[in-house]
C-alpha positions as CSV (number, residue, x, y, z in Angstrom):
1,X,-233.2,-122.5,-31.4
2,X,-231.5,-122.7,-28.0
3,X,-227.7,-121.8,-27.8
4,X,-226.3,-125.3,-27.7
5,X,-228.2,-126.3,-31.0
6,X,-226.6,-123.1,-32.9
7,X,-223.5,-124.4,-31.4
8,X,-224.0,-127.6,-32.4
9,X,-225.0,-126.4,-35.9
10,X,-221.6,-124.4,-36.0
11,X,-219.9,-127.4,-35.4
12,X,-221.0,-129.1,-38.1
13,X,-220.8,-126.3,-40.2
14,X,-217.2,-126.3,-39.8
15,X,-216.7,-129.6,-40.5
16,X,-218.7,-130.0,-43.8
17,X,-216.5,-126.7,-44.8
18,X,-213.5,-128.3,-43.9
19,X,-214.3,-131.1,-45.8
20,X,-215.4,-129.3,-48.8
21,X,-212.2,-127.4,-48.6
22,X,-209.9,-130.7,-48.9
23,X,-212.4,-132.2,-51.7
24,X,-212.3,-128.7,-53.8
25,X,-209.1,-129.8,-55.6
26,X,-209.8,-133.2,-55.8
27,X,-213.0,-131.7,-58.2
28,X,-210.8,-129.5,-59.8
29,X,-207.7,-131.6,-60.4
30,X,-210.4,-134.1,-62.0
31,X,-212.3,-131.9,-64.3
32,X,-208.8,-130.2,-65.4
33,X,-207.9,-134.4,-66.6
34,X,-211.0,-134.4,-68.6
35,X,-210.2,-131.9,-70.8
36,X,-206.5,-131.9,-70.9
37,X,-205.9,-136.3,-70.9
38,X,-206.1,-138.3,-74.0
39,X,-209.5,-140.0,-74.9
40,X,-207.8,-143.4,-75.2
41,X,-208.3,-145.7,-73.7
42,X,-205.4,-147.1,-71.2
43,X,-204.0,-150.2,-73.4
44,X,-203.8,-147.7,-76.4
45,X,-203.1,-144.4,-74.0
46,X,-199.9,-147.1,-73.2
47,X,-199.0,-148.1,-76.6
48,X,-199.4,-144.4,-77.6
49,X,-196.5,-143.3,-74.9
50,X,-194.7,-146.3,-75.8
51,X,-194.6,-144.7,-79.5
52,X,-193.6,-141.8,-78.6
53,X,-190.6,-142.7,-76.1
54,X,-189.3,-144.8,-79.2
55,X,-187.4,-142.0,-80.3
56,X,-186.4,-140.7,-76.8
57,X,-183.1,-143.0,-77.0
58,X,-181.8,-142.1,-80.0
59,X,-182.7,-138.1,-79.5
60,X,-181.1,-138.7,-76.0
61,X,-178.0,-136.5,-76.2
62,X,-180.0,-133.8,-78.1
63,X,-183.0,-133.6,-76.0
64,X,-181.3,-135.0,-72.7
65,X,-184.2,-137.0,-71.5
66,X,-183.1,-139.0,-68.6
67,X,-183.1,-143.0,-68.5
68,X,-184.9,-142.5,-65.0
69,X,-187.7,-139.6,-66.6
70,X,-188.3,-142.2,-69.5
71,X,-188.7,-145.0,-67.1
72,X,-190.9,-142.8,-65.2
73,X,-193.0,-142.1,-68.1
74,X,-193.5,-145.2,-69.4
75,X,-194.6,-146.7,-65.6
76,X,-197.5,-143.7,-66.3
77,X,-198.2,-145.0,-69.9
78,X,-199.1,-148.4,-68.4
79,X,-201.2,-147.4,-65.3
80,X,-202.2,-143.6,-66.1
81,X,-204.5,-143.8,-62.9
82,X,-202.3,-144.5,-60.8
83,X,-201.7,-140.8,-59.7
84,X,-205.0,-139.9,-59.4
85,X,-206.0,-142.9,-57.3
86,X,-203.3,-141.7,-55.0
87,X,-205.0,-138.0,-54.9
88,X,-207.9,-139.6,-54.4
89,X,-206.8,-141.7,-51.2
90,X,-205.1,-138.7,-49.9
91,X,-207.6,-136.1,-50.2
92,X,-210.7,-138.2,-48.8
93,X,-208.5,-139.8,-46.4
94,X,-207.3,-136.6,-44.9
95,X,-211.2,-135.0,-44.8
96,X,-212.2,-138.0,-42.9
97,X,-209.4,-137.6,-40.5
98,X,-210.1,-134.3,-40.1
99,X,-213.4,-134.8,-39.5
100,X,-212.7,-137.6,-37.3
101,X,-210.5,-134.9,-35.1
102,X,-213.6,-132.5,-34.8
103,X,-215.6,-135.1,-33.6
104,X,-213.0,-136.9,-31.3
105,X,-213.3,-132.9,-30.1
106,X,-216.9,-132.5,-29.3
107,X,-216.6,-136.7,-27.7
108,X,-213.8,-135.2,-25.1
109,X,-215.9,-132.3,-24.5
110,X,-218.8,-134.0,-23.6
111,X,-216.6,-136.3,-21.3
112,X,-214.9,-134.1,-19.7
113,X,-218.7,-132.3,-19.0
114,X,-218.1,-128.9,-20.7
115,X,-221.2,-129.6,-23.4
116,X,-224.2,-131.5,-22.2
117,X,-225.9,-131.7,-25.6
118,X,-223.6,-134.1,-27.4
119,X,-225.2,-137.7,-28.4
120,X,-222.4,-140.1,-27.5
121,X,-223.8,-143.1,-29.5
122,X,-224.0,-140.9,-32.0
123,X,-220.5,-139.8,-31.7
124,X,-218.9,-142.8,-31.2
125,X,-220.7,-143.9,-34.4
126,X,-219.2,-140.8,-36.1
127,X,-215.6,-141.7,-34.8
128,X,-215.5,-145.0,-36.0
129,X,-216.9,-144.2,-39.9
130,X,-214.3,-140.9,-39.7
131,X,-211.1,-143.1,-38.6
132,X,-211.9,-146.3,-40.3
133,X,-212.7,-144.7,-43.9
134,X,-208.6,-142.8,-43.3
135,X,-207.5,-146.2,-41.9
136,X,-209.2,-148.1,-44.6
137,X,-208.0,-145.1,-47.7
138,X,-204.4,-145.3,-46.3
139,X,-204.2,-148.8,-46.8
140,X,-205.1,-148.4,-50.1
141,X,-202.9,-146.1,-50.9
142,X,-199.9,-147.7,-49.2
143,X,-200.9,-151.0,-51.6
144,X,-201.2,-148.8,-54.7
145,X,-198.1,-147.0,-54.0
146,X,-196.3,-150.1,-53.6
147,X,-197.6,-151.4,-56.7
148,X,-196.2,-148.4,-58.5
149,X,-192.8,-148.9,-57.0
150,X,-192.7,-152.3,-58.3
151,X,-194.1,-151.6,-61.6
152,X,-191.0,-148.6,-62.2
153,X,-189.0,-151.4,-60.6
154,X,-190.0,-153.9,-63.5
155,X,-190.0,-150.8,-66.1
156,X,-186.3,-150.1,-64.9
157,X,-185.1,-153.7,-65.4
158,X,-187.2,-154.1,-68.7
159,X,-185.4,-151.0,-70.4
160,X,-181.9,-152.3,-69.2
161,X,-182.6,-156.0,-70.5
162,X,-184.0,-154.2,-73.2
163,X,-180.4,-152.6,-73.8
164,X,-178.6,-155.4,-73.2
165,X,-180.6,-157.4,-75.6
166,X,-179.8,-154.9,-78.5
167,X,-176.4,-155.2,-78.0
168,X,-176.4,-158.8,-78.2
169,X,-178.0,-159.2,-81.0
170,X,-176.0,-156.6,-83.0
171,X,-173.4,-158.9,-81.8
172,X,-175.3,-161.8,-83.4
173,X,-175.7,-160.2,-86.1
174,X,-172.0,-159.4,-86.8
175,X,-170.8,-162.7,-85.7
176,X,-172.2,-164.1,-89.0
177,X,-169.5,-163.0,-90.7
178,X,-166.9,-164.2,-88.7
179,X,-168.7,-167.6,-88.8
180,X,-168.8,-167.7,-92.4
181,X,-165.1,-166.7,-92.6
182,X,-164.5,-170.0,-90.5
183,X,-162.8,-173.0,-92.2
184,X,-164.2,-176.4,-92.3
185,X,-162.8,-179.7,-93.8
186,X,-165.6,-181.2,-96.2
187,X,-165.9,-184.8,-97.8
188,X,-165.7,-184.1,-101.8
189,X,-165.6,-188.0,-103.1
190,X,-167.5,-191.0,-102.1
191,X,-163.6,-192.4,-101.7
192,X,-163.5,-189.9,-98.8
193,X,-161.7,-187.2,-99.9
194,X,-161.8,-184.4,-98.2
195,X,-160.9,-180.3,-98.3
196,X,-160.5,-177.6,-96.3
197,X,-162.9,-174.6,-97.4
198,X,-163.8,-171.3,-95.5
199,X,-167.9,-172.0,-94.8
200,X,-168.2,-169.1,-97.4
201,X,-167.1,-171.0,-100.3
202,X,-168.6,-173.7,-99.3
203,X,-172.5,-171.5,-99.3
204,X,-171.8,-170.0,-102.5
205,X,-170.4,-172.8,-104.2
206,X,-172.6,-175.6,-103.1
207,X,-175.2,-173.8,-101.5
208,X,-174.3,-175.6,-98.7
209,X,-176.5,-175.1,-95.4
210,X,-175.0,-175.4,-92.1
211,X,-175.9,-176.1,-88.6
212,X,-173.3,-176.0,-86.1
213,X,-173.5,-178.5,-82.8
214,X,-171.6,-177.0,-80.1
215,X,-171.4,-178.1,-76.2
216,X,-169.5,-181.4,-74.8
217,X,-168.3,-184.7,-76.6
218,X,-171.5,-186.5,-75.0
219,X,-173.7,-183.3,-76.4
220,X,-172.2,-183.6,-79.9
221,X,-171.8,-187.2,-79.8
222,X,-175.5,-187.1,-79.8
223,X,-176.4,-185.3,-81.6
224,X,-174.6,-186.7,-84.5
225,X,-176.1,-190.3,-83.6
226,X,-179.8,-188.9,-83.6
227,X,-179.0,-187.4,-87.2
228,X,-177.8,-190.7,-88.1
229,X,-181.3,-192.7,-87.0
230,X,-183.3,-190.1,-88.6
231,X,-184.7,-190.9,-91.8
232,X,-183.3,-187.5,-93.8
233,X,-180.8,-187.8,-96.3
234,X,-178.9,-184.3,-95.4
235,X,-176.3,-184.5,-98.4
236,X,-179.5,-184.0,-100.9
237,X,-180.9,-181.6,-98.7
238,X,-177.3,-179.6,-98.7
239,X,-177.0,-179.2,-95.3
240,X,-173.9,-179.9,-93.5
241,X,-173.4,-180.7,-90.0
242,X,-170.6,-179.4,-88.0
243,X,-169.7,-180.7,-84.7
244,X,-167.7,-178.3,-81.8
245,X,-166.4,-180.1,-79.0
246,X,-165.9,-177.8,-76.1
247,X,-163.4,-177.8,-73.4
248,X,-160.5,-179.9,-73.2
249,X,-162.0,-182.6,-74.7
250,X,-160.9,-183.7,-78.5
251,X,-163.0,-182.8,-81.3
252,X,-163.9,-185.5,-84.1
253,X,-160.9,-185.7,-85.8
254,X,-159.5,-188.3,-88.2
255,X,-157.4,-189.8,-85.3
256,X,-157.4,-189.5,-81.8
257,X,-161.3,-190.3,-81.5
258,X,-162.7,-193.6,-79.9
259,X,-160.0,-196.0,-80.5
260,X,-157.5,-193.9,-82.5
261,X,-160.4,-193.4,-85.5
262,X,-163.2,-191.3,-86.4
263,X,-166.4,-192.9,-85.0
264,X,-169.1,-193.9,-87.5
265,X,-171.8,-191.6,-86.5
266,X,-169.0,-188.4,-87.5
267,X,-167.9,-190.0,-90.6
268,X,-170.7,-189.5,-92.7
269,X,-170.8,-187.7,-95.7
270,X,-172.9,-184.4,-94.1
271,X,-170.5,-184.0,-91.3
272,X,-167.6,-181.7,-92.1
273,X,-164.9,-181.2,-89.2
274,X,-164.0,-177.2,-87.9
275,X,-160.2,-176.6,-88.6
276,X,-158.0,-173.9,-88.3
277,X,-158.1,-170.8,-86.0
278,X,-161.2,-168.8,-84.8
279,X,-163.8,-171.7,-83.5
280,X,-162.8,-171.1,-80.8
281,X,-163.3,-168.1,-79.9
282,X,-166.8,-167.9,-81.9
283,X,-168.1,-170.6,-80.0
284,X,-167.2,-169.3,-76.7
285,X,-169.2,-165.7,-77.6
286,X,-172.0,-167.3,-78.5
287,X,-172.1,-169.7,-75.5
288,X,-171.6,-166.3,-73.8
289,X,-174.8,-165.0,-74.8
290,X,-177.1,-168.4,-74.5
291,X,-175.7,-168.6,-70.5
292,X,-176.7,-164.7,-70.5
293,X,-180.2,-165.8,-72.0
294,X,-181.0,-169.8,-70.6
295,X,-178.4,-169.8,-67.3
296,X,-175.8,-172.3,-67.0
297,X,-177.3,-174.9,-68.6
298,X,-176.3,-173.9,-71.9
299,X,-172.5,-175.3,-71.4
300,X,-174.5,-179.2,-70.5
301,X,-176.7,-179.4,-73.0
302,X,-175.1,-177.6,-76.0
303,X,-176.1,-174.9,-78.5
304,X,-177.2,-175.2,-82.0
305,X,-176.9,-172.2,-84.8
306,X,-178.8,-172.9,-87.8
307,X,-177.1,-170.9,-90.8
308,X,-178.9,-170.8,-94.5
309,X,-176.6,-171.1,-97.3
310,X,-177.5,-167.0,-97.8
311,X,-175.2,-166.6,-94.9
312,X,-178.4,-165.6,-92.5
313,X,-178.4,-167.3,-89.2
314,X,-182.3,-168.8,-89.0
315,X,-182.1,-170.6,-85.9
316,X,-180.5,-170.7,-82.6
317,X,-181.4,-173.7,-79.6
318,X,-180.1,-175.3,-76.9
319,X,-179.7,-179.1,-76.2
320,X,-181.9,-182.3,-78.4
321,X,-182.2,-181.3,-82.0
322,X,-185.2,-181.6,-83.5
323,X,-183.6,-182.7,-86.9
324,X,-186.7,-182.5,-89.2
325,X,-188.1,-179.6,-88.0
326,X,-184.8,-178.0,-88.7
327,X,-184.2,-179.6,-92.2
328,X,-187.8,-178.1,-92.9
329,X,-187.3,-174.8,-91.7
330,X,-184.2,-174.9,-94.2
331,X,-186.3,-175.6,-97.0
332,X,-188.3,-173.4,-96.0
333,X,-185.9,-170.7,-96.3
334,X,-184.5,-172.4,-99.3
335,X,-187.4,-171.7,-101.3
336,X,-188.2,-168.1,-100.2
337,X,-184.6,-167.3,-101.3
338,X,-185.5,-169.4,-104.7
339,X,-188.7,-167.5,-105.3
340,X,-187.3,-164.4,-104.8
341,X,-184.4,-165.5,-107.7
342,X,-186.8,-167.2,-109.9
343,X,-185.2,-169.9,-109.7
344,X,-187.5,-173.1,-110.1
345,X,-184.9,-175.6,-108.8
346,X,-186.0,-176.7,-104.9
347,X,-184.7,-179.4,-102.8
C-alpha cells in the first residue's frame, strides 16, 4: 500500500472508532433496560405506575415525595420510551456529526491541496448523509422533547384538576346534609293545605323523593310547565319538585307571583316551596361548583340535584330536564333500596 492509502485507511479508522465510542453506551444503556425494565407492556407498565403512585399522596408527608417527582413519574408511566428515544437521537446524532467533522476535514484538505488522494464526489456524498442524518435526528428529538413537555404539562394540570375535583366532591358529599336539613312548605290535603317540614321528615316520613330546580324565574318557570305536560303522575311516584329562583327575582310564593297569585304550573300537588333560612346559601355552593365544571352557563340555564328519599344525591344536570328519565332513575334507586329491605312494596 502507498502512504496516502495507509493514511487514508487511518482516517477511517478513526472515524469508525469514534463512532463506536459514542454508540458503546447507547449498547450498554439498552441491554442494562432489558434486564432491569418491567416485561409489561406500556398500557399496563402505565397502569402499573399509576398503582403504585396511588398511595404517594396520602404517604406524602411521611415519605416526602414531591407533587413535581410524582408528576414526573407518572409522564414516564405513560411514555416509558421516551427517554431512550432521546438517547438514541443524541448518541447517533452526535456520531454522525462527528463523523461529518472528520470528513468536512479531509474535504478542506483536499481543497486547500494538502492531500491529492481524496475522492470529492465521494466526500461530498459523505457530508451530506453525515449532516443530514444529525440534522434529521435533532429534529426528532426537538419534536419528542416537546412532546414530553406537553405531556408533564397535561400530567401537571390533570393531578391539580384531579385535587380540585376531590375536594368538590367531598364538598358534595357533605352538602347533603345541609340539604336535607333545609325546610320546605308541602301540600298535605287536596283542600290545599300545606306545612312547613325540614326535607328530612319529609324522606323518612313519606319517603318523599326530591329534585331541586335551581337557576332563573324563566329556568324554573320551565321547568315546572314541562313537568306539567308530561304524562307522569309525580305524587304516586313520591317525588317532589322544588323550585329555587335565583337572584333578585321572587320565588313561587303564594302571593307576589304573576298577578299577585301562584301560577298554575307551581301549584300542583308535587311542588313544595323552599322556606326559611339556608337556600340560599346551598344553592349558591352548588352553582359554584357547576360554573367551576360547565362555565358560566350554568347561572342561564339552571341546575338540577336529584335526591332519593335515602338522603343520597343520584343526579346532578344542568338546564331541560328530562323528566322521565329522571322519574325512572328514581325508581330505579327506589327498588334497589327496597330489595335491599325486603320490602316488596315498589312504586
Amino acid at each position: 500500500q502507498t502512504p496516502n492509502q495507509i493514511e487514508e485507511c487511518q482516517q477511517r479508522s478513526k472515524m469508525v472508532a469514534a463512532r463506536l465510542f459514542l454508540t458503546l453506551p447507547l449498547f450498554a444503556t439498552l441491554s442494562h433496560s432489558f434486564v432491569v425494565t418491567s416485561p409489561l407492556k406500556p398500557k399496563a407498565l402505565a397502569k402499573k405506575h399509576l398503582d403504585n403512585l396511588a398511595p404517594l399522596h396520602e404517604t406524602k408527608k411521611n415519605s416526602g415525595v414531591e407533587p413535581a417527582v410524582r408528576s414526573k413519574l407518572l409522564a414516564e408511566s405513560i411514555a416509558p420510551w421516551r427517554t431512550i428515544r432521546l438517547f438514541l437521537y443524541a448518541s447517533l446524532g452526535s456520531g454522525a456529526l462527528l463523523g461529518g467533522f472528520i470528513t468536512l476535514s479531509g474535504v478542506a484538505a483536499a481543497l486547500s491541496g494538502a492531500r491529492s488522494d481524496v475522492d470529492l464526489n465521494t466526500e461530498y456524498t459523505n457530508l451530506a448523509i453525515d449532516f443530514g442524518a444529525a440534522i434529521g435526528l435533532a429534529v426528532l428529538g426537538k419534536l419528542d422533547f416537546d412532546k414530553g413537555q406537553e405531556l408533564n404539562e397535561n400530567v401537571v394540570k390533570k393531578m391539580e384538576r384531579k385535587k380540585e375535583n376531590k375536594k368538590m366532591f367531598a364538598a358534595m358529599a357533605q352538602r347533603e346534609q345541609q340539604l336535607s336539613s333545609l325546610q320546605i312548605k308541602i301540600v298535605v290535603s287536596d283542600d290545599g293545605k300545606t306545612q312547613t317540614s325540614p326535607i328530612v321528615a319529609v324522606q323518612d316520613g313519606a319517603e318523599q323523593n326530591v329534585v331541586l330546580v335551581a337557576g332563573s324565574r324563566q329556568s324554573c318557570r320551565d321547568a315546572l310547565v314541562s313537568a306539567s305536560f308530561e304524562a307522569i303522575d309525580f305524587s304516586s311516584r313520591n317525588v317532589l319538585i322544588v323550585p329555587y329562583v335565583t337572584g333578585d327575582e321572587e320565588q313561587f310564593a303564594e302571593t307576589g307571583g304573576f298577578g299577585g297569585e301562584k301560577p298554575k304550573f307551581a301549584s300542583k300537588s308535587y311542588v313544595a316551596d323552599p322556606v326559611g333560612v339556608g337556600w340560599e346559601e346551598y344553592i349558591e355552593a352548588e352553582m359554584e361548583d357547576a360554573v367551576k365544571q360547565n362555565g358560566e352557563k350554568a347561572r342561564v340555564e339552571g341546575i338540577v340535584i336529584v335526591m332519593s328519599y335515602d338522603g343520597k344525591i343520584i343526579r346532578r344536570g344542568l338546564g331541560e330536564i328530562p323528566w322521565e328519565s329522571v322519574v325512572n332513575q328514581l325508581k330505579n334507586k327506589v327498588r334497589a333500596l327496597k330489595d335491599k329491605t325486603d320490602d316488596p312494596s315498589i312504586f
